[in-house]
C-alpha positions as CSV (number, residue, x, y, z in Angstrom):
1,X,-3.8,22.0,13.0
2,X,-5.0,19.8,9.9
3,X,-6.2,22.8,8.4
4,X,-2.9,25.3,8.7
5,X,-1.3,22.0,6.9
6,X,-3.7,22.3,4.1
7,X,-3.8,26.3,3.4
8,X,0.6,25.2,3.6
9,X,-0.4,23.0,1.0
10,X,-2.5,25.4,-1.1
11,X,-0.3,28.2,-0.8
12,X,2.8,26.4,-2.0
13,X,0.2,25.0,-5.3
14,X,-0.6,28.4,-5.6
15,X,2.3,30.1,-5.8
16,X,4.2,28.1,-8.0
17,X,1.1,27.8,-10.6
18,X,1.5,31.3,-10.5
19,X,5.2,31.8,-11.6
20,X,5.3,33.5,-15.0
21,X,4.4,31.1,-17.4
22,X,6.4,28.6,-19.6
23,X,6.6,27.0,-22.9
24,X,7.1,23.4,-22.6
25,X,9.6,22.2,-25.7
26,X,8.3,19.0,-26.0
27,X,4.3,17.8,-25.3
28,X,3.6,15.4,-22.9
29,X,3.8,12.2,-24.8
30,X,3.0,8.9,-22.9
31,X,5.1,5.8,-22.6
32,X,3.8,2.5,-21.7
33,X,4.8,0.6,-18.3
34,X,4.0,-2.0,-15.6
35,X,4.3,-5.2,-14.4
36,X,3.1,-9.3,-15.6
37,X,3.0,-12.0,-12.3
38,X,1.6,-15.8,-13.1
39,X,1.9,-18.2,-10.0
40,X,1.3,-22.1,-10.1
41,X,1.2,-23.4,-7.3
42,X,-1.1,-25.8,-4.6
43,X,-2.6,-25.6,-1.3
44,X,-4.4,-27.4,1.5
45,X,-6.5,-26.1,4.3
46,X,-9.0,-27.2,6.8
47,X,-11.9,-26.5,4.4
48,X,-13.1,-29.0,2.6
49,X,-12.9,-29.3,-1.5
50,X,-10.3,-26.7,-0.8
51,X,-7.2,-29.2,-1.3
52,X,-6.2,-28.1,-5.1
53,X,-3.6,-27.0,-7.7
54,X,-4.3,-23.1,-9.0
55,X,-3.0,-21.0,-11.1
56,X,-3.2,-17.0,-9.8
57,X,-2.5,-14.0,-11.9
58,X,-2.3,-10.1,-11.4
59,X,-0.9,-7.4,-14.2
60,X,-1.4,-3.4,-14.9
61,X,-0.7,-1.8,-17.5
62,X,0.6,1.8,-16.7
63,X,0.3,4.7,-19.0
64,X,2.8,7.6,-17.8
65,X,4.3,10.8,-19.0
66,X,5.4,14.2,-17.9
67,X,7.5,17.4,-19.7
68,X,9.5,19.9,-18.2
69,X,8.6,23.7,-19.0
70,X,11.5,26.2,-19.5
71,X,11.4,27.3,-15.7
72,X,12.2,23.5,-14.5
73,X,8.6,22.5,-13.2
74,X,7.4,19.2,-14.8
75,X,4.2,17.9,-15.0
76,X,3.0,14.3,-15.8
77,X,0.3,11.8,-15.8
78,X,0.0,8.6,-14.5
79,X,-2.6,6.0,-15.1
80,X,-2.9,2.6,-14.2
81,X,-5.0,-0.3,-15.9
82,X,-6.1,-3.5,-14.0
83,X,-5.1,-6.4,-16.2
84,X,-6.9,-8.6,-13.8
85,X,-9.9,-7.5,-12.0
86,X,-13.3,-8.2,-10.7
87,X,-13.9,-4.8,-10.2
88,X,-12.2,-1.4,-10.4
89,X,-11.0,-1.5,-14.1
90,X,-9.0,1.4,-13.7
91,X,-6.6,1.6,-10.6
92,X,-4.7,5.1,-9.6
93,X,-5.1,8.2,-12.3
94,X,-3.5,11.3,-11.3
95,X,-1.6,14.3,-12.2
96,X,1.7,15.5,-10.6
97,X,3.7,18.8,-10.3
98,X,7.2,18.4,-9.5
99,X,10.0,20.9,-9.0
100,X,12.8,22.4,-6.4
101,X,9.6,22.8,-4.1
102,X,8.4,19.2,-3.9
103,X,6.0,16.9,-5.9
104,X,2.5,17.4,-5.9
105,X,-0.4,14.8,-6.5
106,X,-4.1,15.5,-7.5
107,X,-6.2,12.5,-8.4
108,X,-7.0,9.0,-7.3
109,X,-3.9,7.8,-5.5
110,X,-3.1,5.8,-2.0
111,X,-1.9,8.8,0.6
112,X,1.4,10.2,1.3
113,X,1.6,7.7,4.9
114,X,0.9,4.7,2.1
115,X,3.5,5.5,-0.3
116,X,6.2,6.1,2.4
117,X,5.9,2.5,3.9
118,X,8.7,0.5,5.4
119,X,8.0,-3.0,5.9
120,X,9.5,-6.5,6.4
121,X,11.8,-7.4,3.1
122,X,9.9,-10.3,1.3
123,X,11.2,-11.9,-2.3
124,X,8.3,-13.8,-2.5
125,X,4.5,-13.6,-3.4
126,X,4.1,-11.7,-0.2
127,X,2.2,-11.7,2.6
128,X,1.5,-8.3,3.7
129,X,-0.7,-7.1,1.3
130,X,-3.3,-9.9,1.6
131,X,-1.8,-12.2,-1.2
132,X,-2.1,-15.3,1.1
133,X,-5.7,-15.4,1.1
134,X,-5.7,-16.4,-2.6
135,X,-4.5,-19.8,-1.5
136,X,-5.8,-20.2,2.1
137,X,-9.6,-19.2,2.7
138,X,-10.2,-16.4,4.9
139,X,-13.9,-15.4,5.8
140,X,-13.4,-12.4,7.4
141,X,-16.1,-9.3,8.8
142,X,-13.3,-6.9,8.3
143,X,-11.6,-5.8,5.2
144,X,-8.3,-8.1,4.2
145,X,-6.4,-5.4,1.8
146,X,-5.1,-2.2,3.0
147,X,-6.5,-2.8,6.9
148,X,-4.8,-3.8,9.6
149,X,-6.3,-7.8,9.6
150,X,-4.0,-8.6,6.4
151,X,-1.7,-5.5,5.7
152,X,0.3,-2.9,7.6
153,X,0.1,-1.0,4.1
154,X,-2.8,0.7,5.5
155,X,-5.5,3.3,4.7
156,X,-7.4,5.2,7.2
157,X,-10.8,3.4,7.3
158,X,-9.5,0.8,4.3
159,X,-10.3,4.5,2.2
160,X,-7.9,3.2,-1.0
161,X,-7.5,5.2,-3.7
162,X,-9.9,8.0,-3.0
163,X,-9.5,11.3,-4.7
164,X,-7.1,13.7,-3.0
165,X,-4.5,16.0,-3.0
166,X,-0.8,14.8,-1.8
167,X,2.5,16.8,-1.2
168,X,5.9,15.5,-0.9
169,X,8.8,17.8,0.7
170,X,12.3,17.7,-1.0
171,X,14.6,15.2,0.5
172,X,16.9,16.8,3.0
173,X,19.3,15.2,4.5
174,X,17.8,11.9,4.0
175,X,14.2,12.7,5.4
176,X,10.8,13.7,3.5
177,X,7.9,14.9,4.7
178,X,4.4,14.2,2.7
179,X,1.0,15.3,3.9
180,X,-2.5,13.8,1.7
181,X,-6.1,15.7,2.4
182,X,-8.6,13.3,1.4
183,X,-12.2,15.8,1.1
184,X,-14.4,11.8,1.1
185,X,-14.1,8.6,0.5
186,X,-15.3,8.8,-3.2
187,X,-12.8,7.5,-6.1
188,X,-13.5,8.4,-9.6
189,X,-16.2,10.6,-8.3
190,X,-18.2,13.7,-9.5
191,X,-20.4,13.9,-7.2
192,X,-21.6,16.7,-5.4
193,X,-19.3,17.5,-2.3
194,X,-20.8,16.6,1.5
195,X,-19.2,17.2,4.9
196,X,-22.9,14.8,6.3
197,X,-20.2,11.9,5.5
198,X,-19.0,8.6,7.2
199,X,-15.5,9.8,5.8
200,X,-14.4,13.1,4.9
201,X,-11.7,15.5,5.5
202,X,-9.3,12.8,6.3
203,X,-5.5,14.0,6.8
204,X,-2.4,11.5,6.4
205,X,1.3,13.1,7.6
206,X,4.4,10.8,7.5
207,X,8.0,11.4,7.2
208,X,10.5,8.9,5.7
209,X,14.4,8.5,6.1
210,X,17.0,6.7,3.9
211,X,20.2,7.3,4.3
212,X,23.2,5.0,3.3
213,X,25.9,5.5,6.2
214,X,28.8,3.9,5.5
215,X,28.1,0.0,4.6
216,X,24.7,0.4,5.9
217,X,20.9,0.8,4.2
218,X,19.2,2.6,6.6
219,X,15.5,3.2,6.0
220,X,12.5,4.3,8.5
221,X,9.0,5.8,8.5
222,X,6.4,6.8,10.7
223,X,2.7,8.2,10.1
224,X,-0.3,9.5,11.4
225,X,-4.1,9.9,9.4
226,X,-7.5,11.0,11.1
227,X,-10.5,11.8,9.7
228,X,-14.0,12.8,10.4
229,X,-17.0,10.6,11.0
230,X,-20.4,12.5,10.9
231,X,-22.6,9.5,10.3
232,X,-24.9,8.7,12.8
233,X,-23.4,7.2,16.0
234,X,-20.1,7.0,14.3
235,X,-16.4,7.5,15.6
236,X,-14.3,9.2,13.7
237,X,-11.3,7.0,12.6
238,X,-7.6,7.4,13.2
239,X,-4.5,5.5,12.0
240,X,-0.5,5.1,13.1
241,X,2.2,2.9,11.3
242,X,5.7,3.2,11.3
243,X,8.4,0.9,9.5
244,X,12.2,0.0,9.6
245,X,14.9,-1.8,7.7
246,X,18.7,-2.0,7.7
247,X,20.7,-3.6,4.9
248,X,23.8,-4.4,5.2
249,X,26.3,-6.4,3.0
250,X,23.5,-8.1,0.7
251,X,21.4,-9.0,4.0
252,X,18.4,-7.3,5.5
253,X,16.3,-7.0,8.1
254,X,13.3,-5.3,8.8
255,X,9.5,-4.8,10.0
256,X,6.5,-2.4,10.1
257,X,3.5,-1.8,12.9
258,X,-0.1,-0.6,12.3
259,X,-2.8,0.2,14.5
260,X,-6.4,1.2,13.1
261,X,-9.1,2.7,15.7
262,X,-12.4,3.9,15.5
263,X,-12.6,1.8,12.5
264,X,-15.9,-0.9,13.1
265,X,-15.3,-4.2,12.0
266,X,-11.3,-2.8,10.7
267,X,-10.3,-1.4,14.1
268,X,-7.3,-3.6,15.3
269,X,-3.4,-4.1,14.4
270,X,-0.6,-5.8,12.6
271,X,2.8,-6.2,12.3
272,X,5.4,-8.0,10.2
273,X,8.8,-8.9,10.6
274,X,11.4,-10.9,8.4
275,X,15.0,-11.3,7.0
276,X,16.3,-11.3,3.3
277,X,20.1,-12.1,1.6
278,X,20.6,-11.1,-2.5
279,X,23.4,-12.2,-3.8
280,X,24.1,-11.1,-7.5
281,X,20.2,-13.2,-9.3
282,X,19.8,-15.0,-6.1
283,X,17.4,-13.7,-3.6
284,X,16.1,-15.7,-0.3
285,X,13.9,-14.5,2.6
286,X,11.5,-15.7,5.2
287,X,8.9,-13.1,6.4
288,X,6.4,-13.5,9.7
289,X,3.0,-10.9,9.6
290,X,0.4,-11.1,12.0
291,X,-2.9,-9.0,12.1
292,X,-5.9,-8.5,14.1
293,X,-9.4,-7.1,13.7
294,X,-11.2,-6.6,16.9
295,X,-14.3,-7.1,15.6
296,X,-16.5,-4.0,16.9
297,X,-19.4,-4.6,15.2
298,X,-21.5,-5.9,17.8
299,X,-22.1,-9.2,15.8
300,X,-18.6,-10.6,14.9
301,X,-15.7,-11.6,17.2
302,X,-12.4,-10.3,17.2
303,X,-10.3,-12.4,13.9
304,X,-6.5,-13.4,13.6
305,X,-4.1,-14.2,10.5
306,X,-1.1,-15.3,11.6
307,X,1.4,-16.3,8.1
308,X,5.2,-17.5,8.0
309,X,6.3,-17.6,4.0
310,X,9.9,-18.7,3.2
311,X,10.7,-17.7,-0.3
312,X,13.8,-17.3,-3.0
313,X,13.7,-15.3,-6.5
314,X,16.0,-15.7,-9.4
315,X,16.1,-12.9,-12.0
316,X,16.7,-14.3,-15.3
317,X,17.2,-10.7,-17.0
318,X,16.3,-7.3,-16.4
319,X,12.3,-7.2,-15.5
320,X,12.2,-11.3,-15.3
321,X,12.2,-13.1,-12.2
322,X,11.5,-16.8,-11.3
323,X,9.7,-17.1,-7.8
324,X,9.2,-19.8,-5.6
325,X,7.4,-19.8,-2.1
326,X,6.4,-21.7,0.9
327,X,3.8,-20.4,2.9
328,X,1.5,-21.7,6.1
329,X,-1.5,-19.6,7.1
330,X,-4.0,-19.8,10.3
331,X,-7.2,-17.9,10.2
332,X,-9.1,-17.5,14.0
333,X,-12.7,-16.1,14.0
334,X,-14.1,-16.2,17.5
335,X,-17.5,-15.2,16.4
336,X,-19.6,-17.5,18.4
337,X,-22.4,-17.6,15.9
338,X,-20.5,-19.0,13.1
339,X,-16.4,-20.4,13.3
340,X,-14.9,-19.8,9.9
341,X,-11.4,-20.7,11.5
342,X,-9.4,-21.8,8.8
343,X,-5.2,-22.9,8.1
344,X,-3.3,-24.6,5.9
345,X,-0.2,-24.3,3.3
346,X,1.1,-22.9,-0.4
347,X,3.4,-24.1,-2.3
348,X,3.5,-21.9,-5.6
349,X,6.3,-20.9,-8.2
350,X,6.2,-18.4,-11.0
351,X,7.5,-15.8,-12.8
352,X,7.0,-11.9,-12.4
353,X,7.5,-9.6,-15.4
354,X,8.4,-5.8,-14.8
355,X,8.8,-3.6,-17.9
């Protein structure tokens, strides 16, 4: 089945790079985006010399473009540059193709299942994407970002940003289908291509539904990603989430399920759920995410985040916001050879610049 979806896939690339050609009347010329977030803020947690004001940043600069040829089709770039990192210096590059017939991704990007997440409304720093463990310590086997232990934004496998190709279905009638092949796990990579791969030829379908009816924001989503595993005495992974939120009158509530398997030390599940009210600048909302990995290692015990934040925004202009959250975090790690159990609290306040 994964593969009739992909020759879908190719045929609908190939046809329409095959429509007579087309003289763009302008170049693709690149504008300059992204977003600016500095926190203050202090926390305490079990841990010793852990008690502490901080300051936390995170930025990306994001070059982007497209042009439209004279048969409608428009192509663009996108890429995005870590303003604070470790590691990765560049984030997401990719091309896209977009017309009557869809949009189409090639290039390092998160998959289609990714993209179309629903989850729990949060106005704060959040806390299902992993941004509590830069206040409260988590010493974790599994991976914290994009796996089900500290995110229901997940990727098969915590396989983030790998190259592969992504298509997105017109929206009809509110719903949109999208469907990502993924050939390995490799980002930014040249290297020669290998089936003899922990990861490779991993498929991601989800469809998405917003609608307004009436006085009502309804959104929803659901996915489902496998890949294979031919490393030796591996499993090959699989991945389901699904999403929901309904706004109504300035309020809204929401939440979002994963559940990882065949994934080692990132098999497990998460879910979040939480409540928001915007009122003209005023924002308020108090979010609840838990997540599990079950530890299938063989060395390391199943581990549990459990985080309430209860936050409020203000925007001061267009692309500036004021921030201000409460958090409380508890970390579980039944390994029996070492407890890194950890909990404690935030308090932080900043602002975060769009532009």
């Amino acid at each position: 089945m994964k593969y009739r979806l992909l020759n879908t896939t190719a045929l609908i690339a190939a046809g329409m790079l095959a429509a007579p050609p087309a003289l763009a009347e302008d170049p693709i010329q690149l504008s300059v985006g992204g977003f600016m977030e500095q926190y203050f803020g202090y926390a305490a947690s079990d841990i010793d010399d852990r008690d502490h004001f901080d300051q936390k940043s995170d930025s990306e600069i994001i070059f982007s473009g497209s042009t439209t040829l004279d048969n409608g089709i428009q192509f663009g770039v996108n890429v995005q540059l870590e303003g604070n990192t470790s590691g990765d210096t560049i984030d997401e590059s990719f091309a896209f193709i977009e017309g009557d017939f869809g949009r189409v991704l090639l290039g390092s990007e998160n998959t289609a299942g990714y993209l179309m997440s629903v989850a729990a409304p949060n106005v704060g720093i959040g806390i299902n994407t992993g941004d509590q463990a830069d206040w409260v310590l988590i010493t974790s086997d599994a991976t914290f970002v994009r796996a089900p232990l500290g995110s229901t934004f997940v990727e098969n496998a915590a396989v983030n940003d790998a190259n592969r190709l992504t298509y997105f279905t017109p929206i009809f009638a509110g719903f949109q289908a999208g469907l990502s092949y993924t050939p390995d796990a490799g980002e930014d990579d040249n290297t020669q291509p290998s089936e003899n791969a922990a990861f490779h030829d991993g498929i991601d379908v989800a469809v998405k539904f917003r609608e307004i009816l009436g006085d009502f924001d309804v959104r929803a989503f659901g996915r489902y990603g496998m890949a294979s595993n031919d490393a030796t005495g591996g499993d090959d992974p699989s991945v389901v989430s699904t999403g929901m939120s309904l706004g109504y009158a300035g309020f809204t509530v929401g939440g979002s399920y994963a559940n990882q398997d065949e994934a080692g030390a990132n098999e497990g599940q998460a879910f979040d759920i939480g409540a928001s009210y915007e009122t003209g600048p005023w924002g308020v909302s108090i979010t609840y995410f838990e997540g599990e990995a079950e530890g299938d290692t063989g060395a390391s015990g199943d581990e549990e985040v459990s985080t309430v934040e209860v936050a409020a925004s203000y925007a001061l202009g267009p692309g500036i916001k004021v921030i201000g959250s409460v958090g409380y975090n508890e970390f579980d790690d039944d390994d029996d050879g070492s407890d890194a159990s950890n909990e404690g609290y935030w308090v932080v306040s900043g602002i975060a610049l769009s532009f």
